[in-house]
N, CA, C, O and CB atoms as a CASP TS submission, in Angstrom:
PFRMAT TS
TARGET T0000
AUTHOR 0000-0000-0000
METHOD Language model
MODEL 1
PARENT N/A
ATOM      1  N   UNK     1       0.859  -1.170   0.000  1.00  0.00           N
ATOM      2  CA  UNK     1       0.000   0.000   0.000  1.00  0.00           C
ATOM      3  C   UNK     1       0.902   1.229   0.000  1.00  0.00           C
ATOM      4  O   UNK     1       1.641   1.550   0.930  1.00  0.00           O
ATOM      5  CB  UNK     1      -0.975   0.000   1.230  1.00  0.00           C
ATOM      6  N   UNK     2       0.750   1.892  -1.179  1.00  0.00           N
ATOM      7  CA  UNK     2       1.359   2.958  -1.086  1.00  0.00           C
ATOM      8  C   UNK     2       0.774   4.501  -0.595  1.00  0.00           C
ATOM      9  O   UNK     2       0.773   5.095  -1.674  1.00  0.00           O
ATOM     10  CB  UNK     2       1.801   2.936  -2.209  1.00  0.00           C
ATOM     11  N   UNK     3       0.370   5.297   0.241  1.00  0.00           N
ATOM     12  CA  UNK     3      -0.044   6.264   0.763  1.00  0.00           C
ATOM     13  C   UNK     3       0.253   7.502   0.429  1.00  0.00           C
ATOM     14  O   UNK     3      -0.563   8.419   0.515  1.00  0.00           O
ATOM     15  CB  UNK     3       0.124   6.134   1.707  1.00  0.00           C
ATOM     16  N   UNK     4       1.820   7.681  -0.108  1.00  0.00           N
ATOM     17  CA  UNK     4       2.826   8.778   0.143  1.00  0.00           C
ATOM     18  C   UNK     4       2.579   9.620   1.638  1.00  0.00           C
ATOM     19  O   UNK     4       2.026  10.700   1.848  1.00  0.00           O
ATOM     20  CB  UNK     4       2.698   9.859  -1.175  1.00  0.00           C
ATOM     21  N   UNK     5       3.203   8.692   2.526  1.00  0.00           N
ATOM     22  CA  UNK     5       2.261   9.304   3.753  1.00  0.00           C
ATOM     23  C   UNK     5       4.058   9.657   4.492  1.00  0.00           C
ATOM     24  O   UNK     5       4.048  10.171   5.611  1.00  0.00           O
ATOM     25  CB  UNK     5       0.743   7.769   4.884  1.00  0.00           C
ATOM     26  N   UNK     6       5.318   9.400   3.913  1.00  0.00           N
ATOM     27  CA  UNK     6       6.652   9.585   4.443  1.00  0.00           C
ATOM     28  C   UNK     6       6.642  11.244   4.814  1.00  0.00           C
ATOM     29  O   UNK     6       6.450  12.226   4.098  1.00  0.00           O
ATOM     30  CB  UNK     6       7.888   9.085   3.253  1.00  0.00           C
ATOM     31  N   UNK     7       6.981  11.081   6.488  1.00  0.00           N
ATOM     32  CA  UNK     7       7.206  12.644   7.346  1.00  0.00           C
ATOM     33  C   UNK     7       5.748  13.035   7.718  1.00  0.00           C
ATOM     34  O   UNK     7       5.613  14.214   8.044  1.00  0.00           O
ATOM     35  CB  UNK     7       7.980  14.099   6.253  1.00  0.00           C
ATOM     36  N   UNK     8       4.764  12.350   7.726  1.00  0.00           N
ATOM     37  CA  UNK     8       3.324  13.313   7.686  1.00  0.00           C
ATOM     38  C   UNK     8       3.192  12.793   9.224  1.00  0.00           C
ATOM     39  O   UNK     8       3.697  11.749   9.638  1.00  0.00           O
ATOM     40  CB  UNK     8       1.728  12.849   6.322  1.00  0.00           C
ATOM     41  N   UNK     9       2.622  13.470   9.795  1.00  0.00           N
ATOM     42  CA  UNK     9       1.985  12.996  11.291  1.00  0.00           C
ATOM     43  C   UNK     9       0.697  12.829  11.190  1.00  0.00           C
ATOM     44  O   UNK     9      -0.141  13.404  10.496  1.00  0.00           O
ATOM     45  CB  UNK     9       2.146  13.976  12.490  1.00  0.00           C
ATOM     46  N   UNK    10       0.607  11.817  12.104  1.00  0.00           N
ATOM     47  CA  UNK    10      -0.811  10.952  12.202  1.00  0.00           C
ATOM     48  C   UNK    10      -1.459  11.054  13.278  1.00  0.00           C
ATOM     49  O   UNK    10      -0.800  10.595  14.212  1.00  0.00           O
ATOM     50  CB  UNK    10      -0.719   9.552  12.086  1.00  0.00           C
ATOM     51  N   UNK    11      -2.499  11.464  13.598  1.00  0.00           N
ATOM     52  CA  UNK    11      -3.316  11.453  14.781  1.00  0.00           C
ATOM     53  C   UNK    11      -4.527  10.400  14.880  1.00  0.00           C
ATOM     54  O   UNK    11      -5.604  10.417  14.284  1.00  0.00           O
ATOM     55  CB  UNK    11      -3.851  12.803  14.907  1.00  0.00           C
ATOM     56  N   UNK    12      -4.028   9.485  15.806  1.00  0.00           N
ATOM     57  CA  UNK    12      -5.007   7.654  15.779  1.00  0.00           C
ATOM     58  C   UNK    12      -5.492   8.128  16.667  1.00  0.00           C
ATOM     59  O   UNK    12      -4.655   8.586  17.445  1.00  0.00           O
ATOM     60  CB  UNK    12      -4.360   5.842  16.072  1.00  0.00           C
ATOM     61  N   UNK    13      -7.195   8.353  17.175  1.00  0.00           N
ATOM     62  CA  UNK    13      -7.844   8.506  18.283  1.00  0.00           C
ATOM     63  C   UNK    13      -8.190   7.097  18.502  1.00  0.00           C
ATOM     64  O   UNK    13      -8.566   6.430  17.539  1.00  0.00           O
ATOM     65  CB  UNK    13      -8.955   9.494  18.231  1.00  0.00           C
ATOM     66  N   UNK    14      -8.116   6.665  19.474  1.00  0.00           N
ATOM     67  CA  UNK    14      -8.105   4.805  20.318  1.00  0.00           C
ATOM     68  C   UNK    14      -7.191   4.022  19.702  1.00  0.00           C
ATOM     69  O   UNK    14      -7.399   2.855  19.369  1.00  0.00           O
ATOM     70  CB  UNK    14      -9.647   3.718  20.144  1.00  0.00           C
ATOM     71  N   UNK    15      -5.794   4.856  19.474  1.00  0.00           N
ATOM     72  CA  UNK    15      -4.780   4.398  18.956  1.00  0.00           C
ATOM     73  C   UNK    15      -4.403   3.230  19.584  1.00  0.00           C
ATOM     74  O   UNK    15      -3.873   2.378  18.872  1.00  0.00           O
ATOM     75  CB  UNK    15      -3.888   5.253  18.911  1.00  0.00           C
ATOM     76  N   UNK    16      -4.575   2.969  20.898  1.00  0.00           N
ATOM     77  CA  UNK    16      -4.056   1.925  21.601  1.00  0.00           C
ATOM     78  C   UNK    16      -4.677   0.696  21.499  1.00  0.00           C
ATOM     79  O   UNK    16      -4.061  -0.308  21.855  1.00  0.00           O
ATOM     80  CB  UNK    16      -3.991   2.221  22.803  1.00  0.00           C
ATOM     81  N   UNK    17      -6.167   0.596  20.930  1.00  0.00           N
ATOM     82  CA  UNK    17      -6.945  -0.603  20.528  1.00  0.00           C
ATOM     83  C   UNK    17      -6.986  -1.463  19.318  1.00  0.00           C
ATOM     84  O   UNK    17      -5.878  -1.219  18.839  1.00  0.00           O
ATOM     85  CB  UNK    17      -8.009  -0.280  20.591  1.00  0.00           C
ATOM     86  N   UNK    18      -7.269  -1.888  18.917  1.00  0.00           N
ATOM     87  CA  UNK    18      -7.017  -2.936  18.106  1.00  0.00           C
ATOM     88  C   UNK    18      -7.099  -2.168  16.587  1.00  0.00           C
ATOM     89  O   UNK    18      -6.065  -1.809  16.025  1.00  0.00           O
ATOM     90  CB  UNK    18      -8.120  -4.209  18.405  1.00  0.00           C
ATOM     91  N   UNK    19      -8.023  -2.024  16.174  1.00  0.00           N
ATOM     92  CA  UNK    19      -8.236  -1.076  14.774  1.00  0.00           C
ATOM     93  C   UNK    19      -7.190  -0.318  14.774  1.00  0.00           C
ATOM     94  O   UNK    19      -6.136  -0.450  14.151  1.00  0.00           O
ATOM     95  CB  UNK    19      -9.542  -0.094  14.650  1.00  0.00           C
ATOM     96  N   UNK    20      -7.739   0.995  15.964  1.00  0.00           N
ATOM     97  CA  UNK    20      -6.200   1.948  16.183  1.00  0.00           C
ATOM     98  C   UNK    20      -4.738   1.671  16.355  1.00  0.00           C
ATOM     99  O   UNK    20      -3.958   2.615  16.225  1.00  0.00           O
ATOM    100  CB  UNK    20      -6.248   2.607  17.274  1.00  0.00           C
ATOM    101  N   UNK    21      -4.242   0.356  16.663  1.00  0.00           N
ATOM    102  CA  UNK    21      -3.067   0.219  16.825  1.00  0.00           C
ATOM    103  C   UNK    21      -2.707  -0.332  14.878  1.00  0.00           C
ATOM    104  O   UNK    21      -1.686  -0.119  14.225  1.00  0.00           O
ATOM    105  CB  UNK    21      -2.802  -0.928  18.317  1.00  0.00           C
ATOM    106  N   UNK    22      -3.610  -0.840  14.577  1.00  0.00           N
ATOM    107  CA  UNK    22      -3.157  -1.531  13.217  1.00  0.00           C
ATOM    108  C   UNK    22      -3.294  -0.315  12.387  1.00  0.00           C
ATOM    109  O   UNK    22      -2.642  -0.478  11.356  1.00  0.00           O
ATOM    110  CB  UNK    22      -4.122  -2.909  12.627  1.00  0.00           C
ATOM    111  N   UNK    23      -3.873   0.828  12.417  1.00  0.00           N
ATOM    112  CA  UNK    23      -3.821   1.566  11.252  1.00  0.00           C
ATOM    113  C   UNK    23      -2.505   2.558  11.945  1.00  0.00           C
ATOM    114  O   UNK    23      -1.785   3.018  11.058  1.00  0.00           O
ATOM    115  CB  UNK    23      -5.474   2.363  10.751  1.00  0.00           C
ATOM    116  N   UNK    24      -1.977   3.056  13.748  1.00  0.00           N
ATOM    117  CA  UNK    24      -0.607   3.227  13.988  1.00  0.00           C
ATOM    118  C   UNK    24       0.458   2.260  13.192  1.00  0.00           C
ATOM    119  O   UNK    24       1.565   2.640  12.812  1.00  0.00           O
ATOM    120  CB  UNK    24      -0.461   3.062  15.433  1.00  0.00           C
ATOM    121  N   UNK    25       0.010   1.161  13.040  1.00  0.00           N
ATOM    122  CA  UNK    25       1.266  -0.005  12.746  1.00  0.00           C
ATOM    123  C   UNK    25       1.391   0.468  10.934  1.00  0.00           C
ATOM    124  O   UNK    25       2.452   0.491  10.311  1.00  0.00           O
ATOM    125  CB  UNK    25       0.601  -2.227  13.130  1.00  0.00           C
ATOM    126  N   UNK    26       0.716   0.635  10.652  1.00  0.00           N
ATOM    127  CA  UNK    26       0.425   0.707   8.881  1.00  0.00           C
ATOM    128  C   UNK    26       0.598   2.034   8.062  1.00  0.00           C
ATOM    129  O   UNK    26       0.993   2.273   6.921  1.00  0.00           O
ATOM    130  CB  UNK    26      -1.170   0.348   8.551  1.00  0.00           C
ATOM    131  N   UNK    27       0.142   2.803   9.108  1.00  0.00           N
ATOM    132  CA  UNK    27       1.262   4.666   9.134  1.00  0.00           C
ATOM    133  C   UNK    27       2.320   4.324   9.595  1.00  0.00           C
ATOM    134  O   UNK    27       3.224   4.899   8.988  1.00  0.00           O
ATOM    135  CB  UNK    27       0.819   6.195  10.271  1.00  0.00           C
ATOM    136  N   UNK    28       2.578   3.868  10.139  1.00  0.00           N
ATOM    137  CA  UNK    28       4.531   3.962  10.540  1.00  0.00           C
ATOM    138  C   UNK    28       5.254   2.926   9.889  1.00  0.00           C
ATOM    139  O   UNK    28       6.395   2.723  10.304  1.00  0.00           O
ATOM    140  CB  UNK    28       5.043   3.665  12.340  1.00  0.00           C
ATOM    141  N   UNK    29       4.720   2.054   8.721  1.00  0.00           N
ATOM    142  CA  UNK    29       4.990   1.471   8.000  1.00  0.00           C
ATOM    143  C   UNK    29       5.082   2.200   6.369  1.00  0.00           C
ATOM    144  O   UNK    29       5.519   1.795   5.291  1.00  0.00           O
ATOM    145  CB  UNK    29       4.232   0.527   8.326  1.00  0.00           C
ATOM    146  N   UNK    30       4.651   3.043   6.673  1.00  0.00           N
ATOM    147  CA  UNK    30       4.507   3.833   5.207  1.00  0.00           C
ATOM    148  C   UNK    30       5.423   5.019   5.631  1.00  0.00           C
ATOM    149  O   UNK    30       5.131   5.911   4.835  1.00  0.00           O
ATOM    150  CB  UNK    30       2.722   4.387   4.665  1.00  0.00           C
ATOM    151  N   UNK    31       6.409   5.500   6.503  1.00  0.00           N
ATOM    152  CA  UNK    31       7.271   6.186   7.049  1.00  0.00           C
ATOM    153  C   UNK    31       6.733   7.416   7.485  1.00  0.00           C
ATOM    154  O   UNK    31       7.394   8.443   7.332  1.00  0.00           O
ATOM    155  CB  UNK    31       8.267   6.302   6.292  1.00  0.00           C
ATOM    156  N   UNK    32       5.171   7.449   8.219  1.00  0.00           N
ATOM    157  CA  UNK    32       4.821   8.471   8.932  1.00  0.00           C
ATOM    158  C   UNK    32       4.945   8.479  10.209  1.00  0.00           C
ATOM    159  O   UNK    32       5.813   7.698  10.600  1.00  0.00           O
ATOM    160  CB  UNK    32       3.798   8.735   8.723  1.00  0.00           C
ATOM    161  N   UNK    33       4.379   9.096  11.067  1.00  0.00           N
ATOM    162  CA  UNK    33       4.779   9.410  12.479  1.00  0.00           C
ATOM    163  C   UNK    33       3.416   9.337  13.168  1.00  0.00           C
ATOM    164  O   UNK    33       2.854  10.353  13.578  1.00  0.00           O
ATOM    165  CB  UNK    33       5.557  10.909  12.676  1.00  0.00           C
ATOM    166  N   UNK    34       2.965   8.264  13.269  1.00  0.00           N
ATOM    167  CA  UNK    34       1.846   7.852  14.226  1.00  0.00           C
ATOM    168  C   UNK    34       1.750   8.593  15.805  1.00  0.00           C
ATOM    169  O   UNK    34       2.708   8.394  16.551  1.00  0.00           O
ATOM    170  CB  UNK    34       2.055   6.241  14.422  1.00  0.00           C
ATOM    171  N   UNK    35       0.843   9.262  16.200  1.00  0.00           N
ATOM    172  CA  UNK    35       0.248   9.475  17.555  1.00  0.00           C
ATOM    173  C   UNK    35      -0.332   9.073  18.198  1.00  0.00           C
ATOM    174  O   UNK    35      -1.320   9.801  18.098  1.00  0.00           O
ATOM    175  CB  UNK    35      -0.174  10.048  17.766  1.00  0.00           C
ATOM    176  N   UNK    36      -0.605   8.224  19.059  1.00  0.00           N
ATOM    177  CA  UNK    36      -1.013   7.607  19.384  1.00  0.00           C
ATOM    178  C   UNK    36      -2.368   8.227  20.481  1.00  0.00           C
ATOM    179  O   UNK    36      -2.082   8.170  21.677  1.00  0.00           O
ATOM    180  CB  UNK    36       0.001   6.917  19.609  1.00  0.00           C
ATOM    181  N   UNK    37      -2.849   8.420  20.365  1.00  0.00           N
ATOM    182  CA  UNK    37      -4.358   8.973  21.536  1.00  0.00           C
ATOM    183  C   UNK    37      -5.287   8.093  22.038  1.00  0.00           C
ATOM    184  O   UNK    37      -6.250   7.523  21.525  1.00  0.00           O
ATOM    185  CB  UNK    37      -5.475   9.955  20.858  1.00  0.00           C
ATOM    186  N   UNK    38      -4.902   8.095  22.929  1.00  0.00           N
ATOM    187  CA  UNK    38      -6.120   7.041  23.907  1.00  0.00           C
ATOM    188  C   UNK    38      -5.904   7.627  25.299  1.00  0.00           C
ATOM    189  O   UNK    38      -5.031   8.417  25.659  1.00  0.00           O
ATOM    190  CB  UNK    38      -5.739   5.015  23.994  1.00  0.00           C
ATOM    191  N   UNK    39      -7.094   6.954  26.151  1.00  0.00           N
ATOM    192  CA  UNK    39      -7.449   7.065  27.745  1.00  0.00           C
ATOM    193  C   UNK    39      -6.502   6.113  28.487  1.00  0.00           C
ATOM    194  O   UNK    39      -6.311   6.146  29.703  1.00  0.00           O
ATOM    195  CB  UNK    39      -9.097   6.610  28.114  1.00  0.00           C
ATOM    196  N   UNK    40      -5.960   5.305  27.671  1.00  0.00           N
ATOM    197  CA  UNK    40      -5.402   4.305  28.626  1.00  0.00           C
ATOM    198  C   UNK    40      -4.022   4.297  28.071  1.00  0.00           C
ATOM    199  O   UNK    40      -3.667   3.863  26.975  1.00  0.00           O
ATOM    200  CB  UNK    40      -6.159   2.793  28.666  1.00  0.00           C
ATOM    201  N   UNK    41      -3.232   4.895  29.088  1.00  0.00           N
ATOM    202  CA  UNK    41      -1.804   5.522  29.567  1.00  0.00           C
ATOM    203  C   UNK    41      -1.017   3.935  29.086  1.00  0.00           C
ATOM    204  O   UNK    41      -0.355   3.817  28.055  1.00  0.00           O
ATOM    205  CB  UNK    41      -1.685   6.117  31.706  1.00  0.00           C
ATOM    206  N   UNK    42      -1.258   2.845  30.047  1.00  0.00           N
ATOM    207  CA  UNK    42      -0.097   1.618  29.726  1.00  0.00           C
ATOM    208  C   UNK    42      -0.452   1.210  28.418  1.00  0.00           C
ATOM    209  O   UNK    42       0.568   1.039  27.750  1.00  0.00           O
ATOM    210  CB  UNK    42      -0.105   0.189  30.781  1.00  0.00           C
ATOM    211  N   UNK    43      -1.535   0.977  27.759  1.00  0.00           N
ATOM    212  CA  UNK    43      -1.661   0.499  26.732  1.00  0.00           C
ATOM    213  C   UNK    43      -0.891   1.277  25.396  1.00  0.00           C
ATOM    214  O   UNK    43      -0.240   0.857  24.439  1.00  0.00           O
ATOM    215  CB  UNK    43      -2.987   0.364  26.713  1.00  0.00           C
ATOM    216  N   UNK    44      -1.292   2.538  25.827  1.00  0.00           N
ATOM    217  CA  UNK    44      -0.618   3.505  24.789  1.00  0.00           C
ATOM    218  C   UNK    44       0.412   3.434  24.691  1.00  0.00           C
ATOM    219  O   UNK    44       0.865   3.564  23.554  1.00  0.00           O
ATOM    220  CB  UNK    44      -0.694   4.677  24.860  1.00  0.00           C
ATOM    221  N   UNK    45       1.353   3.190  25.828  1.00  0.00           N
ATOM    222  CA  UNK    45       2.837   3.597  25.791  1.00  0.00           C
ATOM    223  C   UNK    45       2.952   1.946  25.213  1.00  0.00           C
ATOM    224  O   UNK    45       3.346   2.006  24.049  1.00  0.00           O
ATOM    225  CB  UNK    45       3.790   4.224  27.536  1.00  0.00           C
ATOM    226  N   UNK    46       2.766   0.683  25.589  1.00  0.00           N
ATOM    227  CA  UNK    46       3.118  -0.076  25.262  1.00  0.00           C
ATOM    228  C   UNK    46       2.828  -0.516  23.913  1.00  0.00           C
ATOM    229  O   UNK    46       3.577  -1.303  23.335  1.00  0.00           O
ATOM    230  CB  UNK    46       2.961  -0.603  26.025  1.00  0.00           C
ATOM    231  N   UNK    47       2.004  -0.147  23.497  1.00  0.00           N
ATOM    232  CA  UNK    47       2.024  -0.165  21.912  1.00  0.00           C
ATOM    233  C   UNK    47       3.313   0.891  21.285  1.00  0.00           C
ATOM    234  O   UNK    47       4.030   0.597  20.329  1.00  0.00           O
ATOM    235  CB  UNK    47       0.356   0.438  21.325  1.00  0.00           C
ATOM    236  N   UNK    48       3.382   2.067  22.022  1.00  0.00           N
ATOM    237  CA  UNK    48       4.717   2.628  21.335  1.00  0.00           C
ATOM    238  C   UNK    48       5.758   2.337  21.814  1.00  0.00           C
ATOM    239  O   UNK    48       6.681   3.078  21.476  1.00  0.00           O
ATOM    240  CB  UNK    48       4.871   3.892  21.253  1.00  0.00           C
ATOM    241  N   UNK    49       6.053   1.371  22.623  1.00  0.00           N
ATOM    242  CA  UNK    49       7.546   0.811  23.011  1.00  0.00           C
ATOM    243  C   UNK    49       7.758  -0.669  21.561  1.00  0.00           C
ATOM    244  O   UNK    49       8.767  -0.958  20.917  1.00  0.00           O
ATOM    245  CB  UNK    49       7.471  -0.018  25.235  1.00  0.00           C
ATOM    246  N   UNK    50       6.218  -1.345  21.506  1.00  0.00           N
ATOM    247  CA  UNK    50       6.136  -2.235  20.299  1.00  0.00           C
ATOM    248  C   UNK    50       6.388  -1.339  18.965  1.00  0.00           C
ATOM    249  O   UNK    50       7.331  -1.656  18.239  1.00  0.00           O
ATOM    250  CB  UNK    50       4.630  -2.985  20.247  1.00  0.00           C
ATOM    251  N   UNK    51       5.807  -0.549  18.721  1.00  0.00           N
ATOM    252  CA  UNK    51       6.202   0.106  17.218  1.00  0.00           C
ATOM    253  C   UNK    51       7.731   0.479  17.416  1.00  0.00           C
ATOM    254  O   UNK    51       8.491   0.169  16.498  1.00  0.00           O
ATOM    255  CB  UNK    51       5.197   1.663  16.755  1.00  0.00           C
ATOM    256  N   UNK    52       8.240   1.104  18.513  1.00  0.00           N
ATOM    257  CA  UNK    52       9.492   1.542  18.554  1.00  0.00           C
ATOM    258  C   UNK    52      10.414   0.098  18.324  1.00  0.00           C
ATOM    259  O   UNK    52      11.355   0.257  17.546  1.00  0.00           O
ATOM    260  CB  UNK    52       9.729   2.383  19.989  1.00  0.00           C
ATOM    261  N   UNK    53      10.292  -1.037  18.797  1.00  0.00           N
ATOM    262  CA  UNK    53      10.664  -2.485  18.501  1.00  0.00           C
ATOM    263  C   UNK    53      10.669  -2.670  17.212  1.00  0.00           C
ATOM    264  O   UNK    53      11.678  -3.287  16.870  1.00  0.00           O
ATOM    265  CB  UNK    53       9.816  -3.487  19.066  1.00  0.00           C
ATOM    266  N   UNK    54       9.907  -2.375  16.263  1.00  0.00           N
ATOM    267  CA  UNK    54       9.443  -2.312  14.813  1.00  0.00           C
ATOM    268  C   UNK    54      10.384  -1.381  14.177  1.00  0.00           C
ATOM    269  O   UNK    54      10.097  -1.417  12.980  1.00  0.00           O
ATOM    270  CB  UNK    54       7.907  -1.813  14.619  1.00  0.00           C
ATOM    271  N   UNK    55      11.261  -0.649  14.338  1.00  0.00           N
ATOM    272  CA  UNK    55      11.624   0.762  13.802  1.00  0.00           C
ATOM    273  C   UNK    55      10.564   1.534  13.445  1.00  0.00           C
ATOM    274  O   UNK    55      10.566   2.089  12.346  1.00  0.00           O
ATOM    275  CB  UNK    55      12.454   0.739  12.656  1.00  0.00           C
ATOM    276  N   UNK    56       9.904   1.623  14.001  1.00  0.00           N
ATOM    277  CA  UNK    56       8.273   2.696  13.992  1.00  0.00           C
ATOM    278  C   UNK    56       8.545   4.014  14.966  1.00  0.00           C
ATOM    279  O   UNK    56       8.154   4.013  16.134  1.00  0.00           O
ATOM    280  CB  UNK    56       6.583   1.668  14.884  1.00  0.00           C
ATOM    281  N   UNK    57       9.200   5.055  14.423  1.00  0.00           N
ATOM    282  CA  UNK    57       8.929   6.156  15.262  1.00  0.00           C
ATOM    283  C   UNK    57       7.370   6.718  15.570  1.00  0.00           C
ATOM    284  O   UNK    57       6.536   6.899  14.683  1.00  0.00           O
ATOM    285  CB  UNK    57       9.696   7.192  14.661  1.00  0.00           C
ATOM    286  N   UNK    58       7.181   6.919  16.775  1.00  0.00           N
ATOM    287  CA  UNK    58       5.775   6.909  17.284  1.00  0.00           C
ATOM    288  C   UNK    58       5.935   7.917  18.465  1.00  0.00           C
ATOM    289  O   UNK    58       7.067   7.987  18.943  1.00  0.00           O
ATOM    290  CB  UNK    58       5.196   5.343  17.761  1.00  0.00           C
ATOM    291  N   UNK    59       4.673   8.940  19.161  1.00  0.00           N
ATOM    292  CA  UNK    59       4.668   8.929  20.533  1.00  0.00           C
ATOM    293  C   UNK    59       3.083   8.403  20.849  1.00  0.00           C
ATOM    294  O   UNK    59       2.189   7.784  20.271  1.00  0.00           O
ATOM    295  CB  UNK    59       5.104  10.474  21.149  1.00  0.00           C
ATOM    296  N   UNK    60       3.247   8.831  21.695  1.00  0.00           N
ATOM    297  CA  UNK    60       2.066   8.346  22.699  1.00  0.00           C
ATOM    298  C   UNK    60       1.742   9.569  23.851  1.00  0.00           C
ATOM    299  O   UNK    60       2.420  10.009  24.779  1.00  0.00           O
ATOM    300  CB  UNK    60       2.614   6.806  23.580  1.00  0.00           C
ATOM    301  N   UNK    61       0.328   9.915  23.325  1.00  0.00           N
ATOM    302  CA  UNK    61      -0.435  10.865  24.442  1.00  0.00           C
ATOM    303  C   UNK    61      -1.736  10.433  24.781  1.00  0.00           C
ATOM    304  O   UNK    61      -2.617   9.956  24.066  1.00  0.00           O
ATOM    305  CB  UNK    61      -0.633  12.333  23.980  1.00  0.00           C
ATOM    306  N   UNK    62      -1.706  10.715  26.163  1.00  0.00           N
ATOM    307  CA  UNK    62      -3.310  10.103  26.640  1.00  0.00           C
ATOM    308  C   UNK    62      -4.274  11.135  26.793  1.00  0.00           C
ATOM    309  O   UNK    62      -3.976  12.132  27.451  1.00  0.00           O
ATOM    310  CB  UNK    62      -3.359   9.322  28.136  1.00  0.00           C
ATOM    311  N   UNK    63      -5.280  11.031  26.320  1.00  0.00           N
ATOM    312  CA  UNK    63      -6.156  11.877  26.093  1.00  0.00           C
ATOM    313  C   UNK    63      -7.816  10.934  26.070  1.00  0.00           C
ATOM    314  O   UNK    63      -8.195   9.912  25.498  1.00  0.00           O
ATOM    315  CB  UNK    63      -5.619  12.658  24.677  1.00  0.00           C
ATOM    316  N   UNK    64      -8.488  11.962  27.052  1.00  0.00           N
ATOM    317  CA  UNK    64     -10.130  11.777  27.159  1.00  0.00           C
ATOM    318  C   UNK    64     -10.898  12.431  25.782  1.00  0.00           C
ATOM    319  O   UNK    64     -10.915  13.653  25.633  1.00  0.00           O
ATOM    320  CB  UNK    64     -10.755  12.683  28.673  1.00  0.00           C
ATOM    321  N   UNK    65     -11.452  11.632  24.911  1.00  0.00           N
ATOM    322  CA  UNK    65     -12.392  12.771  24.349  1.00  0.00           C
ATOM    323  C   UNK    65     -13.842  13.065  24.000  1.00  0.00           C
ATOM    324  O   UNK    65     -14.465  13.671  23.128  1.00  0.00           O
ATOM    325  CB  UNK    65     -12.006  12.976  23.417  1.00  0.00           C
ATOM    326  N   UNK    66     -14.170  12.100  25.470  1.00  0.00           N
ATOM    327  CA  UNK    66     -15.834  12.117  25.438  1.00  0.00           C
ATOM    328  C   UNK    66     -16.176  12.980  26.268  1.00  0.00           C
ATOM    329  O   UNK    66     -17.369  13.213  26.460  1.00  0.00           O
ATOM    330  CB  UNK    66     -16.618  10.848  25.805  1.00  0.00           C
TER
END
């Protein structure tokens, strides 16, 4: 899949869940910079310690947005 998505930043809201982590995994596979946004702090970070395992530059912020 080609996107041209190299250098763009990505903002995944429930980045840390299943959908959201695979479309983080699939932007940082196409050489963008996934964000990760979710409520849940360990999940978030641990999905970006896994993409960072991946050579996936990523961060991770927790955020409410209901």
């Amino acid at each position: 899949m080609d996107l041209n998505l190299k250098g763009k930043v990505i903002l995944v809201t429930g980045g840390a869940g299943g959908i959201g982590g695979a479309i983080c995994r699939a932007c940082g596979q196409e050489l963008a910079v996934p964000v990760i946004l979710d409520r849940d702090a360990d999940a978030a970070h641990q999905l970006q310690s896994k993409l960072q395992g991946e050579g996936i530059t990523s961060e991770d912020i927790v955020v409410e947005l209901t």
